[in-house]
C-alpha positions in Angstrom: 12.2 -17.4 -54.0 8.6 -15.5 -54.8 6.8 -18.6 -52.6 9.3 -17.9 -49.8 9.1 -14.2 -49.8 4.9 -14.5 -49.6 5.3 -16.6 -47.3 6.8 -14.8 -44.8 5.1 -11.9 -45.9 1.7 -14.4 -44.6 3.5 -15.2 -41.5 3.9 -11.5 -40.9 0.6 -9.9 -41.6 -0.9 -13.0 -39.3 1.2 -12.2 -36.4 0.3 -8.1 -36.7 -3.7 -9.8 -37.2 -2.9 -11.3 -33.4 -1.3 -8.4 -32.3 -3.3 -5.4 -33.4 -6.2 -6.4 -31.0 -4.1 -6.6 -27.7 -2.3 -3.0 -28.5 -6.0 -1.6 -28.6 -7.7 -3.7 -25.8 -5.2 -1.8 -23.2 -1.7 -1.1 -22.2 1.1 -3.8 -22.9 3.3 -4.5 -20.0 1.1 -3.3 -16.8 0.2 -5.5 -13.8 -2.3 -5.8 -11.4 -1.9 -3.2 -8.6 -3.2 -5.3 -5.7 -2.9 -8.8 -4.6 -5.6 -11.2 -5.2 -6.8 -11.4 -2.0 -6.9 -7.4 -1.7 -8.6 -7.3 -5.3 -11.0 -9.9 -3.9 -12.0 -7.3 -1.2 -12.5 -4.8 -3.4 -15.1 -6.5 -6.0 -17.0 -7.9 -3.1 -17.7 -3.9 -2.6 -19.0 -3.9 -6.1 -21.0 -6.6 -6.8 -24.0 -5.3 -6.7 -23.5 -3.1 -9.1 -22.3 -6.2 -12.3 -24.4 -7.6 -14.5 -24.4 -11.4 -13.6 -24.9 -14.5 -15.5 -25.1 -17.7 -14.6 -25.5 -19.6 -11.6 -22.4 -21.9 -10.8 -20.0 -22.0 -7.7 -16.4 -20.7 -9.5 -16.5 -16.9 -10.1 -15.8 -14.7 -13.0 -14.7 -11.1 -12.5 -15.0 -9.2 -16.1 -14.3 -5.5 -16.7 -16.0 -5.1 -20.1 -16.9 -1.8 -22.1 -20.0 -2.2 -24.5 -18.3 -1.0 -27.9 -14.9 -2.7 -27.4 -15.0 -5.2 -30.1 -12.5 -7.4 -27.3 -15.0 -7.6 -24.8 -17.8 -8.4 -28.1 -16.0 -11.6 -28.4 -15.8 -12.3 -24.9 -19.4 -12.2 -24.4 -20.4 -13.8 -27.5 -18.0 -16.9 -26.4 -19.6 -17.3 -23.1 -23.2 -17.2 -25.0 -21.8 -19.7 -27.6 -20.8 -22.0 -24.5 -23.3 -20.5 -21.9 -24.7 -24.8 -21.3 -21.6 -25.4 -19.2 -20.5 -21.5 -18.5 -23.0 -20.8 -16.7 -23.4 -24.2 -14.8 -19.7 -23.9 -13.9 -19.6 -20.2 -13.5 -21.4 -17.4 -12.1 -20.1 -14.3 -13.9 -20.1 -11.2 -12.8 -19.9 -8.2 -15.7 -18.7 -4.8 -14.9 -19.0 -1.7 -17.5 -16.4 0.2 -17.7 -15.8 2.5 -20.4 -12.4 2.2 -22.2 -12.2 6.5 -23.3 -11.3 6.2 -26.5 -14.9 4.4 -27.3 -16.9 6.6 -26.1 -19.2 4.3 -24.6 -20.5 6.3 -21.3 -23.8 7.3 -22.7 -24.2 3.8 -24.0 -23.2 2.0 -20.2 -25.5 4.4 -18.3 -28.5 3.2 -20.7 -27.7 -0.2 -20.1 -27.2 0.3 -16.2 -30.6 2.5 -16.0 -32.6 -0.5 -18.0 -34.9 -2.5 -16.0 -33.5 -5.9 -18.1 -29.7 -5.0 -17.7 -29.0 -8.4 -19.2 -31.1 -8.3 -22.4 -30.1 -4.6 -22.7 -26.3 -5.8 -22.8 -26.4 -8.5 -24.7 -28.6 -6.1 -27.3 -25.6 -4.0 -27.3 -22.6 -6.5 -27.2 -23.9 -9.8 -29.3 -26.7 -8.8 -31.6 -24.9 -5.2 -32.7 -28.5 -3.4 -31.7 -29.1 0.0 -31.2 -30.8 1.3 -28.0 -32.1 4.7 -27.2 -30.1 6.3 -24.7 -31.5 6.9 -21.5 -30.5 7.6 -18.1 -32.7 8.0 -15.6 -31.4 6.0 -11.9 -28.4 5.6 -10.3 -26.3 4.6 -13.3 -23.8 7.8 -13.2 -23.1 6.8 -9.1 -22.8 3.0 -10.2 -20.3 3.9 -12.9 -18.3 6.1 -10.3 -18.3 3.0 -7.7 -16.6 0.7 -10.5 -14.7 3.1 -12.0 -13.2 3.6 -8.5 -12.7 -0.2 -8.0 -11.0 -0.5 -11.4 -8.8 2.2 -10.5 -7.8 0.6 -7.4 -7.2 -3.1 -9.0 -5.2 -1.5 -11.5 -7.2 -2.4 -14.8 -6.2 -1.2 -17.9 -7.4 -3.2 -20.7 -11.2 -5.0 -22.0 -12.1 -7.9 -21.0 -9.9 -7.3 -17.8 -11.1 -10.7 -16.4 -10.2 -12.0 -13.0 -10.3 -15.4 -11.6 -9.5 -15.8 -7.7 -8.5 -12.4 -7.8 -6.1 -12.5 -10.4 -5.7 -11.3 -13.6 -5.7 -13.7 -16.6 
């Protein structure tokens, strides 16, 4: 009776381990506001603004904000697997800041550093801390995604799109 009880009690606290992260990565239950096509139209007006890595044919649409521990693990997979990932994939990394981290300080330093992609992956992977700084274009750039996002409808990190959809 004891072993049964513990073991749901196991089976319980796992499933809330799952689900915790997905209640504070976004809002359960909303969609994707445009089709993929239309989203498609949309991030070609922003990619010069992403942070890309590497250099294959499929692309990788990612809405990430620096202190979400979500879009941590997302990054750190694709550097744990970057030999094929970026082979197979060019991906394309937008910073967008989910309000309850606080991140917009932290995004416009990355955005106004000359290495973007060192600066980023300082942040995300290896847990450093950067000086803030914002000197450029970085509160414009954050405007242009944050208008995009807006648009497409995202409301969670990673909010990554393949072909224009959501997965």
């Amino acid at each position: 009776m004891y072993n049964d009880h513990m073991n749901k009690v196991m089976v319980l606290l796992f499933a809330l381990f799952l689900l915790i992260p997905s209640i504070w990565a976004g809002v359960p239950g909303k969609k994707q506001l445009l089709s993929p096509s239309e989203t498609m139209k949309v991030l070609e007006t922003i990619k010069g603004t992403a942070i890309v890595f590497g250099e294959g044919d499929k692309e990788i649409h990612t809405f990430i904000d620096p202190y979400c521990s979500m879009s941590q693990r997302y990054l750190s997979f694709i550097f744990k697997k970057k030999d094929v990932m970026f082979k197979r994939y060019k991906i394309y990394l937008y910073l967008y800041e989910l309000p309850r981290k606080k991140s917009q300080e932290m995004i416009k330093t990355i955005l106004s550093s000359e290495y973007q992609n060192i600066a980023l992956k300082q942040v995300m992977i290896e847990k450093e801390k950067l000086d803030l700084d914002d000197d450029g274009d970085a509160e414009e750039i954050m405007e242009e995604i944050s208008e995009a996002a807006e648009k497409i409808g995202v409301f969670k990190r990673p909010y990554i799109l393949i072909n224009g959809k959501a997965k």
